[in-house]
TORDRENMI-239894 format. One record per residue: x, y, z of N, C-alpha, C in turn; residue number from 1; residue in three letters. Coordinates in steps of 0.001 Angstrom, whole numbers. Layout:
<sites>
<site><n_x>X</n_x><n_y>Y</n_y><n_z>Z</n_z><ca_x>X</ca_x><ca_y>Y</ca_y><ca_z>Z</ca_z><c_x>X</c_x><c_y>Y</c_y><c_z>Z</c_z><i>NUM</i><aa>ALA</aa></site>
...
</sites>
This chain:
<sites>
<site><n_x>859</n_x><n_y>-1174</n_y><n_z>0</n_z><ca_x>0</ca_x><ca_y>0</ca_y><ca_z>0</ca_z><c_x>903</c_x><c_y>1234</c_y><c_z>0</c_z><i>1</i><aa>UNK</aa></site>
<site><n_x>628</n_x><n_y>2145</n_y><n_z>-925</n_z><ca_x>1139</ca_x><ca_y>3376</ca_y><ca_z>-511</ca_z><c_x>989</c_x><c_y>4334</c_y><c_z>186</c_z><i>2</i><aa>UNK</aa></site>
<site><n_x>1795</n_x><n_y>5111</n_y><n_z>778</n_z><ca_x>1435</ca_x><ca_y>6341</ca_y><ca_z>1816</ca_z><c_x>1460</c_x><c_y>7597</c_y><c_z>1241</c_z><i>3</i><aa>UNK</aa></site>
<site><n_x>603</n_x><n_y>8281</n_y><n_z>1992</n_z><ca_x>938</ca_x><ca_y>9775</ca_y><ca_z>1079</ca_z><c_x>473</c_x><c_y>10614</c_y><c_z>2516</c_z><i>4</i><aa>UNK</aa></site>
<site><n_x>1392</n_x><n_y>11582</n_y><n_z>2869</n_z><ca_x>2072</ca_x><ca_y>13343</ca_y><ca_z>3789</ca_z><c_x>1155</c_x><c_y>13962</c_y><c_z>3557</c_z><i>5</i><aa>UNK</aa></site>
<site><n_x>2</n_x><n_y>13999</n_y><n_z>4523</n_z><ca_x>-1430</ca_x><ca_y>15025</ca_y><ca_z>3821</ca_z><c_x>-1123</c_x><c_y>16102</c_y><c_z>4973</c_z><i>6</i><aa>UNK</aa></site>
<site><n_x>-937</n_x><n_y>17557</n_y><n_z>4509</n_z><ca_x>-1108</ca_x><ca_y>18943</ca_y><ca_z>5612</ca_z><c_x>-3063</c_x><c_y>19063</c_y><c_z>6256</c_z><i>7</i><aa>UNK</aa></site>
<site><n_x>-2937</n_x><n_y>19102</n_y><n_z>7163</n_z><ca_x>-4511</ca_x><ca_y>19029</ca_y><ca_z>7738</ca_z><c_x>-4813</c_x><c_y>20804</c_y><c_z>8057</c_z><i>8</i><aa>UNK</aa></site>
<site><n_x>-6045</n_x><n_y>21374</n_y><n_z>7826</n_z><ca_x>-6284</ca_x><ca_y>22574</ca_y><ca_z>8628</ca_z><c_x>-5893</c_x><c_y>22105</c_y><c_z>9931</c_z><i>9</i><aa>UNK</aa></site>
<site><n_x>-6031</n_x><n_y>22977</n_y><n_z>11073</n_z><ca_x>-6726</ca_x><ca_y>22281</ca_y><ca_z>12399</ca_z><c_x>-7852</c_x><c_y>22136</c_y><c_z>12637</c_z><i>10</i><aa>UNK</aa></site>
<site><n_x>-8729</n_x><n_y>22796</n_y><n_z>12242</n_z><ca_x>-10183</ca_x><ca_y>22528</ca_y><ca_z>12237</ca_z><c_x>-10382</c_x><c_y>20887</c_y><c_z>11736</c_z><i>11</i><aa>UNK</aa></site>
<site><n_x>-9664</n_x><n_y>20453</n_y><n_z>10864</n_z><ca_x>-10095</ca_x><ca_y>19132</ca_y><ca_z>10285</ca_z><c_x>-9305</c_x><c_y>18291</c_y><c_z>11258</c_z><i>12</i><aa>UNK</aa></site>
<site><n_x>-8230</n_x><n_y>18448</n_y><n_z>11532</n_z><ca_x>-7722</ca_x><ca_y>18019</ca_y><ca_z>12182</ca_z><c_x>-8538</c_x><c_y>16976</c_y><c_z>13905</c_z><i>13</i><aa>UNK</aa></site>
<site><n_x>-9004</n_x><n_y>18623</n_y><n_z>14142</n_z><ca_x>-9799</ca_x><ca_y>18674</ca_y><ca_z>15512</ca_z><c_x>-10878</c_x><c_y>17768</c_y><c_z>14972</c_z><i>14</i><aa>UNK</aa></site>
<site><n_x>-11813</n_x><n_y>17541</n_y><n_z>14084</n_z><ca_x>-12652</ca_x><ca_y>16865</ca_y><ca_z>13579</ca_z><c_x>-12462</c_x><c_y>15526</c_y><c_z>13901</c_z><i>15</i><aa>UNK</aa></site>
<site><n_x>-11126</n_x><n_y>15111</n_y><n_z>12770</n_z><ca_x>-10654</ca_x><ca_y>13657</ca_y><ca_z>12989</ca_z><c_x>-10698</c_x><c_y>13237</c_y><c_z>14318</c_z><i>16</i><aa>UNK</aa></site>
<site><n_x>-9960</n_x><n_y>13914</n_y><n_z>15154</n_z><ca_x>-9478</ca_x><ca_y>13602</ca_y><ca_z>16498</ca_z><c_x>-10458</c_x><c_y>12774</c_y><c_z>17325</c_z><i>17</i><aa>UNK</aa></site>
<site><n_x>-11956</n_x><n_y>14234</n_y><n_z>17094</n_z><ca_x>-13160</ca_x><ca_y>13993</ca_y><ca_z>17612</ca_z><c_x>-14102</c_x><c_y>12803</c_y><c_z>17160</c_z><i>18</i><aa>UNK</aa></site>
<site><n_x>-13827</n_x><n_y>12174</n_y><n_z>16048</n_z><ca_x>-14129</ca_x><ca_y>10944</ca_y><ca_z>15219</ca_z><c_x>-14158</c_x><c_y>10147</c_y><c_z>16044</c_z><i>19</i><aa>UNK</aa></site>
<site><n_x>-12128</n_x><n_y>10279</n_y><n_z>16572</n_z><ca_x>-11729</ca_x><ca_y>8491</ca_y><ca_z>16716</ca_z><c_x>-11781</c_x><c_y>8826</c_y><c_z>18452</c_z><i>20</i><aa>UNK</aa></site>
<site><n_x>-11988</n_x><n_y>9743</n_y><n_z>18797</n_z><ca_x>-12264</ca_x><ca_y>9822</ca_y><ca_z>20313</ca_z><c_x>-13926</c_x><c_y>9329</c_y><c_z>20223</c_z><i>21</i><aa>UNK</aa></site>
<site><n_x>-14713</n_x><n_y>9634</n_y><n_z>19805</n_z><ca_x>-16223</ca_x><ca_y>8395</ca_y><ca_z>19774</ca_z><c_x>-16353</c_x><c_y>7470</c_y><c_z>19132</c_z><i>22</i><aa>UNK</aa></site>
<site><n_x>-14770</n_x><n_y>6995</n_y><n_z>18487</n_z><ca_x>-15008</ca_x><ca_y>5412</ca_y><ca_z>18342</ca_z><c_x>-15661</c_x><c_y>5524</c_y><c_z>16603</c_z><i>23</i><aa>UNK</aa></site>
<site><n_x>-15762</n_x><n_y>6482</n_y><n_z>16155</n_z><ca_x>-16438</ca_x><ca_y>5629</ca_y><ca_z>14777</ca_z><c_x>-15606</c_x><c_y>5823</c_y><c_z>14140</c_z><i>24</i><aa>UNK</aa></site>
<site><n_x>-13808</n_x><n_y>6179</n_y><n_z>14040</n_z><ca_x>-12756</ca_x><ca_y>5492</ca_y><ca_z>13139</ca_z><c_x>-11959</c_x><c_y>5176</c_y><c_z>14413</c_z><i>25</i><aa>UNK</aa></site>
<site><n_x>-10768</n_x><n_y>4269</n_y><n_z>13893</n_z><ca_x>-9590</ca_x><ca_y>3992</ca_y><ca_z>14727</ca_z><c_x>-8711</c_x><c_y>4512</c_y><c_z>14773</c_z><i>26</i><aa>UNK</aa></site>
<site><n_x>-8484</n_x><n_y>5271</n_y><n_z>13649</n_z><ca_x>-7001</ca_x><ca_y>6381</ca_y><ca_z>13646</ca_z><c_x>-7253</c_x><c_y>7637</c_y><c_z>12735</c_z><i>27</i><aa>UNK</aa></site>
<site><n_x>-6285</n_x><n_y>7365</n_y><n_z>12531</n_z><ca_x>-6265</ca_x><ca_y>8960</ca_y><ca_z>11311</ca_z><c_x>-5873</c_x><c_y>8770</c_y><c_z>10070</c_z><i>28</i><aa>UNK</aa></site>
<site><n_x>-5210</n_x><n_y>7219</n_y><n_z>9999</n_z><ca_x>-5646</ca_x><ca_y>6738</ca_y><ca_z>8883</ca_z><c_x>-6600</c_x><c_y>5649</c_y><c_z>8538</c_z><i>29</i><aa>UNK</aa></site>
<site><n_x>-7825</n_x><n_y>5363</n_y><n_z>9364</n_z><ca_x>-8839</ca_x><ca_y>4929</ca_y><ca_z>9222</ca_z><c_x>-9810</c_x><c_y>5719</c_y><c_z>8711</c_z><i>30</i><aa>UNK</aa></site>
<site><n_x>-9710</n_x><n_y>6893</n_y><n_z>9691</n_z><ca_x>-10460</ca_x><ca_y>8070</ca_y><ca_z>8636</ca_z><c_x>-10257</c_x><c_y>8546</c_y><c_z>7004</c_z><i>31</i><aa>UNK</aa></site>
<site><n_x>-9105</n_x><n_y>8856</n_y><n_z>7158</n_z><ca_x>-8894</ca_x><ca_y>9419</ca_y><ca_z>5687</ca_z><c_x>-8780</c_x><c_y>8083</c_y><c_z>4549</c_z><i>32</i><aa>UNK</aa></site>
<site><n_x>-8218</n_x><n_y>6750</n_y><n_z>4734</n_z><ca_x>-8757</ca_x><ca_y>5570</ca_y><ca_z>3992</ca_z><c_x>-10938</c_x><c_y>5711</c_y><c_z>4050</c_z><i>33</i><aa>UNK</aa></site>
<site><n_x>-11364</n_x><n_y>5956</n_y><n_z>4880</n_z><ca_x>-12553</ca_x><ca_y>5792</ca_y><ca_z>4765</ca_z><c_x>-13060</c_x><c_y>6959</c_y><c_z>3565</c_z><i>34</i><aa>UNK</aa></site>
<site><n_x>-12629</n_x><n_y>8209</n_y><n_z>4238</n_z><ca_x>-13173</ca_x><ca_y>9350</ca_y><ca_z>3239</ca_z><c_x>-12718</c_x><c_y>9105</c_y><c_z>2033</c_z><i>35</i><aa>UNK</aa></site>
<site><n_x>-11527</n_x><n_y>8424</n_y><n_z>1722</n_z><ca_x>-11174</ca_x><ca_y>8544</ca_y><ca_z>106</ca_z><c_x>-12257</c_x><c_y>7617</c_y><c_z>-367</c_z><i>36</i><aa>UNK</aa></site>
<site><n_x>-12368</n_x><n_y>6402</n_y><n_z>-118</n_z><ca_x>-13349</ca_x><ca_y>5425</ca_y><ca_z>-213</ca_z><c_x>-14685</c_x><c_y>5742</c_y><c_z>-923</c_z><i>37</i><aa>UNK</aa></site>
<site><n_x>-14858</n_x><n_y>6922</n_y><n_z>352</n_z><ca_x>-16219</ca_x><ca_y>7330</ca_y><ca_z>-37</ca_z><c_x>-16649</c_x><c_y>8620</c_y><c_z>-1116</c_z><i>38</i><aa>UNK</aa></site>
<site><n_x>-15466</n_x><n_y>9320</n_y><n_z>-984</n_z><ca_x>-15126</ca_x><ca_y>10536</ca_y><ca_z>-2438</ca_z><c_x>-14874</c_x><c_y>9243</c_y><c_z>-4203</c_z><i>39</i><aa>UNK</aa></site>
<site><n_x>-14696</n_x><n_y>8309</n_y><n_z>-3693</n_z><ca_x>-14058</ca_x><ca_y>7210</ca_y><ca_z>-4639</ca_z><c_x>-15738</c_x><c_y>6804</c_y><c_z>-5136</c_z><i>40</i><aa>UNK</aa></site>
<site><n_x>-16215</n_x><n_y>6266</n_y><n_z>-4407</n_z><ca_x>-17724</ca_x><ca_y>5247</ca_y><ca_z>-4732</ca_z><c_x>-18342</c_x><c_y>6788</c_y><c_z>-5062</c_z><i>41</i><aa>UNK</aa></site>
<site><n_x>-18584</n_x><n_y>7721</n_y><n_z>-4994</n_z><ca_x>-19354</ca_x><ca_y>9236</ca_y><ca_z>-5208</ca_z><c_x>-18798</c_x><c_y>9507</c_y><c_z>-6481</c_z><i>42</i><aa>UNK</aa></site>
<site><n_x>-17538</n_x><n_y>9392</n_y><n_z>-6588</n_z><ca_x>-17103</ca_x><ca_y>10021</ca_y><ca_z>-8290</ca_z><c_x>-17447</c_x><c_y>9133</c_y><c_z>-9025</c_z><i>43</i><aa>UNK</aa></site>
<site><n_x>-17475</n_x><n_y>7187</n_y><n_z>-8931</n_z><ca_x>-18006</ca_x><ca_y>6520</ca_y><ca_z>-9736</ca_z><c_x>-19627</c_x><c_y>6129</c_y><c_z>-10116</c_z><i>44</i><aa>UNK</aa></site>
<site><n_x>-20144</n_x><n_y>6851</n_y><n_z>-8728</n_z><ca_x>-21921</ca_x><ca_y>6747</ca_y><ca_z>-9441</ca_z><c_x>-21826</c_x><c_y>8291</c_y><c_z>-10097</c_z><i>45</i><aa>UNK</aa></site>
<site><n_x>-21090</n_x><n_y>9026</n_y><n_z>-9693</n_z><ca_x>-21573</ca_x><ca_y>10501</ca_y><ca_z>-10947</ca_z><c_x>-21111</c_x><c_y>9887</c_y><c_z>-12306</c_z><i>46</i><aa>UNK</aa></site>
<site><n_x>-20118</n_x><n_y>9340</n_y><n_z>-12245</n_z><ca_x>-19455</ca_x><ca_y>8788</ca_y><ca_z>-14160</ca_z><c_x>-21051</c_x><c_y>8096</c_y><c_z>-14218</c_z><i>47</i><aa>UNK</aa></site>
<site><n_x>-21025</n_x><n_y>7005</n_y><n_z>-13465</n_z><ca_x>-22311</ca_x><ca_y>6156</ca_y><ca_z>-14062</ca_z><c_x>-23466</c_x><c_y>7237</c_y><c_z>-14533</c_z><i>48</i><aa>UNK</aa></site>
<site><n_x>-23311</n_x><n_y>7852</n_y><n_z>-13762</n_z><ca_x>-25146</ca_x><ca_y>8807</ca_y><ca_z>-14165</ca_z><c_x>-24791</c_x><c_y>9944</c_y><c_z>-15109</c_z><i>49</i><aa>UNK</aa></site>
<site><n_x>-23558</n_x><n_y>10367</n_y><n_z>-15281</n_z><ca_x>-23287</ca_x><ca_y>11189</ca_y><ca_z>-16466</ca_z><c_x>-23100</c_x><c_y>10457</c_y><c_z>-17918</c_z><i>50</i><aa>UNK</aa></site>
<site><n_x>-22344</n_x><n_y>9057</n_y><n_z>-17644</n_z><ca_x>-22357</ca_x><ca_y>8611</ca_y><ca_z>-18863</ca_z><c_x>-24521</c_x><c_y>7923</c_y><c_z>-19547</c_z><i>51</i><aa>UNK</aa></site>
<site><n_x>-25042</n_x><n_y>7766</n_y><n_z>-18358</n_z><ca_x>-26463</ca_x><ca_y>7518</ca_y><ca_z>-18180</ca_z><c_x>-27064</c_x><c_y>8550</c_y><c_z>-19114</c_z><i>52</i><aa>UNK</aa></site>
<site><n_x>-26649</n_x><n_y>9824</n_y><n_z>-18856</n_z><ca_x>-27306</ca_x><ca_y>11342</ca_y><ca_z>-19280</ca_z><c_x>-26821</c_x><c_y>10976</c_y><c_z>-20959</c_z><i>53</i><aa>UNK</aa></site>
<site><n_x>-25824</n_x><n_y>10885</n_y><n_z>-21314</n_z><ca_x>-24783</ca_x><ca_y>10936</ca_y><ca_z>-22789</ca_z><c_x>-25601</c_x><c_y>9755</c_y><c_z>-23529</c_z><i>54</i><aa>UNK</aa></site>
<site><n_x>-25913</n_x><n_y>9015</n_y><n_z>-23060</n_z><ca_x>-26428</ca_x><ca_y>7685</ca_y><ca_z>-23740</ca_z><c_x>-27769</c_x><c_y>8129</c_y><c_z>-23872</c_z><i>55</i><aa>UNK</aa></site>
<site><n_x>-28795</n_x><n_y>8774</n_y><n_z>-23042</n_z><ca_x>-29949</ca_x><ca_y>9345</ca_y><ca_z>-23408</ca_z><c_x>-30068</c_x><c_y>10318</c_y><c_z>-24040</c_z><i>56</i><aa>UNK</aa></site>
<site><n_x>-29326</n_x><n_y>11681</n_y><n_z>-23983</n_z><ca_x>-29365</ca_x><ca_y>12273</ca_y><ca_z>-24955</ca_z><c_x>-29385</c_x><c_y>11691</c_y><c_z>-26229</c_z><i>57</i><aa>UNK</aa></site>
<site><n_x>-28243</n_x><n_y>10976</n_y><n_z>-26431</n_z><ca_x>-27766</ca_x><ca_y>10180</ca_y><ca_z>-27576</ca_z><c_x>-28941</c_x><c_y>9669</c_y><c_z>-28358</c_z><i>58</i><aa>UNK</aa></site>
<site><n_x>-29467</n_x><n_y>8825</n_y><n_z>-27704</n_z><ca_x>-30812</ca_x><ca_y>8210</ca_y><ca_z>-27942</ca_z><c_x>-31501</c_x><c_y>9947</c_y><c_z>-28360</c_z><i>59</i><aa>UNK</aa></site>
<site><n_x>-32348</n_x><n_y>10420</n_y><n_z>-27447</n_z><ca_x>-33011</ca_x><ca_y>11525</ca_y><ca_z>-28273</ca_z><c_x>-32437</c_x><c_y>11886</c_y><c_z>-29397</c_z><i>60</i><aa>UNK</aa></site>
<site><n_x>-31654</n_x><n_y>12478</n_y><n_z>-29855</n_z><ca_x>-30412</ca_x><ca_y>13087</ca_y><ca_z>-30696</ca_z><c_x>-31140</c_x><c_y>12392</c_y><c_z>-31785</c_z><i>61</i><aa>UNK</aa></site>
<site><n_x>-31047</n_x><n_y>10331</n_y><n_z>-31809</n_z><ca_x>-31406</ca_x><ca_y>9959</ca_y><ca_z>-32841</ca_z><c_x>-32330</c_x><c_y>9708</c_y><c_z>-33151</c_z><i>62</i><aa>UNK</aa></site>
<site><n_x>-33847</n_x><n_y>10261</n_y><n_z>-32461</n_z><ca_x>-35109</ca_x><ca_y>9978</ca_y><ca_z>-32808</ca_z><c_x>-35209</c_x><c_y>8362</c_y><c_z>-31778</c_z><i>63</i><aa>UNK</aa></site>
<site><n_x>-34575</n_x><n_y>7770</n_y><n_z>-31371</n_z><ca_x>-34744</ca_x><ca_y>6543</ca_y><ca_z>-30453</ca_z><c_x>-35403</c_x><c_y>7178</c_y><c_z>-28797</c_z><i>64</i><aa>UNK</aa></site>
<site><n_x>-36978</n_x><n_y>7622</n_y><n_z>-28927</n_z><ca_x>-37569</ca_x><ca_y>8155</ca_y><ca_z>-28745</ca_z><c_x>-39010</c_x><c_y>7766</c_y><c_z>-27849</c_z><i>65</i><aa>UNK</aa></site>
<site><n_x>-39678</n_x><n_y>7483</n_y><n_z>-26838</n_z><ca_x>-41441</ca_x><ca_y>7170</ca_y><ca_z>-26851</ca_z><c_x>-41892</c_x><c_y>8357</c_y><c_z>-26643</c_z><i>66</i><aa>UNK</aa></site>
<site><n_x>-42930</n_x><n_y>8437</n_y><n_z>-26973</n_z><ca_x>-43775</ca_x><ca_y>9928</ca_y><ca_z>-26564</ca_z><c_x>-44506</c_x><c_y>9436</c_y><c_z>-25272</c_z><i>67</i><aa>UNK</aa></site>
<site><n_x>-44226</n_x><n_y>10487</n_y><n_z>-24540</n_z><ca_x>-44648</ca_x><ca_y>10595</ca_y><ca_z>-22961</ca_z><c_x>-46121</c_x><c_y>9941</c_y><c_z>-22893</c_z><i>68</i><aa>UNK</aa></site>
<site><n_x>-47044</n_x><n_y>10321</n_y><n_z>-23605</n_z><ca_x>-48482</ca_x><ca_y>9732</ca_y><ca_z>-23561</ca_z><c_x>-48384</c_x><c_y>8062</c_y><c_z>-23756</c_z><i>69</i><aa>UNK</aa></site>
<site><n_x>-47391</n_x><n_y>7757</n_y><n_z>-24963</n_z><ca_x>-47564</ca_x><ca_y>6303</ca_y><ca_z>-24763</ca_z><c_x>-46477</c_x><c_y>5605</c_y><c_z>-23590</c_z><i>70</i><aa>UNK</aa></site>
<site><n_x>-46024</n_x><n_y>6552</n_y><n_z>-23247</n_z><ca_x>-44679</ca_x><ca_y>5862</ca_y><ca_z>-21963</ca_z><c_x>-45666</c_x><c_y>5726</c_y><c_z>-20871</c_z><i>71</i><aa>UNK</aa></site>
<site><n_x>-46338</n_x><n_y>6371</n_y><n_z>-20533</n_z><ca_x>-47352</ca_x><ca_y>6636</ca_y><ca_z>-19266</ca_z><c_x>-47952</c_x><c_y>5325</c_y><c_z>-19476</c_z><i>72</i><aa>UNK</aa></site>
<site><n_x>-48890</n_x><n_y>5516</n_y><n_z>-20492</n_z><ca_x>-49828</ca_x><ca_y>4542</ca_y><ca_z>-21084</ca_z><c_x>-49029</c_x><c_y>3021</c_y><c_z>-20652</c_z><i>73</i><aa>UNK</aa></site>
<site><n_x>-48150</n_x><n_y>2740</n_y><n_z>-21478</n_z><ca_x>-47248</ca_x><ca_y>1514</ca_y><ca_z>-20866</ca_z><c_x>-46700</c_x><c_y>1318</c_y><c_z>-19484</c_z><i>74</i><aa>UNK</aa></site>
<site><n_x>-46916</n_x><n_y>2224</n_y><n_z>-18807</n_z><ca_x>-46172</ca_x><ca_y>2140</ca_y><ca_z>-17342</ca_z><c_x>-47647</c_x><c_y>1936</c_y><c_z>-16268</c_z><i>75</i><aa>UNK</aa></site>
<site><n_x>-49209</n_x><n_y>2437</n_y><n_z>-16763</n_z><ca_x>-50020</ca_x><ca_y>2348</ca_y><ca_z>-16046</ca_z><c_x>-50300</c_x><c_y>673</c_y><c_z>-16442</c_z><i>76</i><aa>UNK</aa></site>
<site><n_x>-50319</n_x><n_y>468</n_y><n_z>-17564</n_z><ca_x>-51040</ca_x><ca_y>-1077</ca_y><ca_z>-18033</ca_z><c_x>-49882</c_x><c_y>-1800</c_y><c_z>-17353</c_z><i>77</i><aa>UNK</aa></site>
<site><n_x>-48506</n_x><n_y>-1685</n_y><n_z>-17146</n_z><ca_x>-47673</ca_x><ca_y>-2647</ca_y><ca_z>-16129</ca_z><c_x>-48287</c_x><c_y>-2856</c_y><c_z>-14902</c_z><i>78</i><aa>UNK</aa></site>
<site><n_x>-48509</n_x><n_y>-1473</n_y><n_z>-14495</n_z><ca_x>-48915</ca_x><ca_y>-1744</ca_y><ca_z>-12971</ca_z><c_x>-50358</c_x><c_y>-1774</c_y><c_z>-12360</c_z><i>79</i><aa>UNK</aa></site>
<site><n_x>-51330</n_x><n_y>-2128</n_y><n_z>-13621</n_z><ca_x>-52604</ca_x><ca_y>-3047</ca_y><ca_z>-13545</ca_z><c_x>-52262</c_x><c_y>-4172</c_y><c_z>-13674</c_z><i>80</i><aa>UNK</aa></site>
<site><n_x>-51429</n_x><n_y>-5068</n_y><n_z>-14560</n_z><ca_x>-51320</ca_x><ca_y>-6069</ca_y><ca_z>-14702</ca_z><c_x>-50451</c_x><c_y>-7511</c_y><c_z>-13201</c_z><i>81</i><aa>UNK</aa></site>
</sites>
Protein backbone atom coordinates (compact mmCIF):
# COMPACT_ATOMS: atom_id res chain seq x y z
CA UNK A 1 0.00 0.00 0.00
CA UNK A 2 1.14 3.38 -0.51
CA UNK A 3 1.44 6.34 1.82
CA UNK A 4 0.94 9.78 1.08
CA UNK A 5 2.07 13.34 3.79
CA UNK A 6 -1.43 15.03 3.82
CA UNK A 7 -1.11 18.94 5.61
CA UNK A 8 -4.51 19.03 7.74
CA UNK A 9 -6.28 22.57 8.63
CA UNK A 10 -6.73 22.28 12.40
CA UNK A 11 -10.18 22.53 12.24
CA UNK A 12 -10.10 19.13 10.28
CA UNK A 13 -7.72 18.02 12.18
CA UNK A 14 -9.80 18.67 15.51
CA UNK A 15 -12.65 16.86 13.58
CA UNK A 16 -10.65 13.66 12.99
CA UNK A 17 -9.48 13.60 16.50
CA UNK A 18 -13.16 13.99 17.61
CA UNK A 19 -14.13 10.94 15.22
CA UNK A 20 -11.73 8.49 16.72
CA UNK A 21 -12.26 9.82 20.31
CA UNK A 22 -16.22 8.39 19.77
CA UNK A 23 -15.01 5.41 18.34
CA UNK A 24 -16.44 5.63 14.78
CA UNK A 25 -12.76 5.49 13.14
CA UNK A 26 -9.59 3.99 14.73
CA UNK A 27 -7.00 6.38 13.65
CA UNK A 28 -6.27 8.96 11.31
CA UNK A 29 -5.65 6.74 8.88
CA UNK A 30 -8.84 4.93 9.22
CA UNK A 31 -10.46 8.07 8.64
CA UNK A 32 -8.89 9.42 5.69
CA UNK A 33 -8.76 5.57 3.99
CA UNK A 34 -12.55 5.79 4.76
CA UNK A 35 -13.17 9.35 3.24
CA UNK A 36 -11.17 8.54 0.11
CA UNK A 37 -13.35 5.43 -0.21
CA UNK A 38 -16.22 7.33 -0.04
CA UNK A 39 -15.13 10.54 -2.44
CA UNK A 40 -14.06 7.21 -4.64
CA UNK A 41 -17.72 5.25 -4.73
CA UNK A 42 -19.35 9.24 -5.21
CA UNK A 43 -17.10 10.02 -8.29
CA UNK A 44 -18.01 6.52 -9.74
CA UNK A 45 -21.92 6.75 -9.44
CA UNK A 46 -21.57 10.50 -10.95
CA UNK A 47 -19.45 8.79 -14.16
CA UNK A 48 -22.31 6.16 -14.06
CA UNK A 49 -25.15 8.81 -14.17
CA UNK A 50 -23.29 11.19 -16.47
CA UNK A 51 -22.36 8.61 -18.86
CA UNK A 52 -26.46 7.52 -18.18
CA UNK A 53 -27.31 11.34 -19.28
CA UNK A 54 -24.78 10.94 -22.79
CA UNK A 55 -26.43 7.69 -23.74
CA UNK A 56 -29.95 9.35 -23.41
CA UNK A 57 -29.36 12.27 -24.96
CA UNK A 58 -27.77 10.18 -27.58
CA UNK A 59 -30.81 8.21 -27.94
CA UNK A 60 -33.01 11.52 -28.27
CA UNK A 61 -30.41 13.09 -30.70
CA UNK A 62 -31.41 9.96 -32.84
CA UNK A 63 -35.11 9.98 -32.81
CA UNK A 64 -34.74 6.54 -30.45
CA UNK A 65 -37.57 8.15 -28.74
CA UNK A 66 -41.44 7.17 -26.85
CA UNK A 67 -43.77 9.93 -26.56
CA UNK A 68 -44.65 10.60 -22.96
CA UNK A 69 -48.48 9.73 -23.56
CA UNK A 70 -47.56 6.30 -24.76
CA UNK A 71 -44.68 5.86 -21.96
CA UNK A 72 -47.35 6.64 -19.27
CA UNK A 73 -49.83 4.54 -21.08
CA UNK A 74 -47.25 1.51 -20.87
CA UNK A 75 -46.17 2.14 -17.34
CA UNK A 76 -50.02 2.35 -16.05
CA UNK A 77 -51.04 -1.08 -18.03
CA UNK A 78 -47.67 -2.65 -16.13
CA UNK A 79 -48.92 -1.74 -12.97
CA UNK A 80 -52.60 -3.05 -13.54
CA UNK A 81 -51.32 -6.07 -14.70
Amino acid sequence: MSQVTVKLDPAIEQHIEGAIRRGEVASRDGYVQQALRDRYARDLKRQRIEDALRRGIADADAGRVTPIDEAFDKILSDLEA
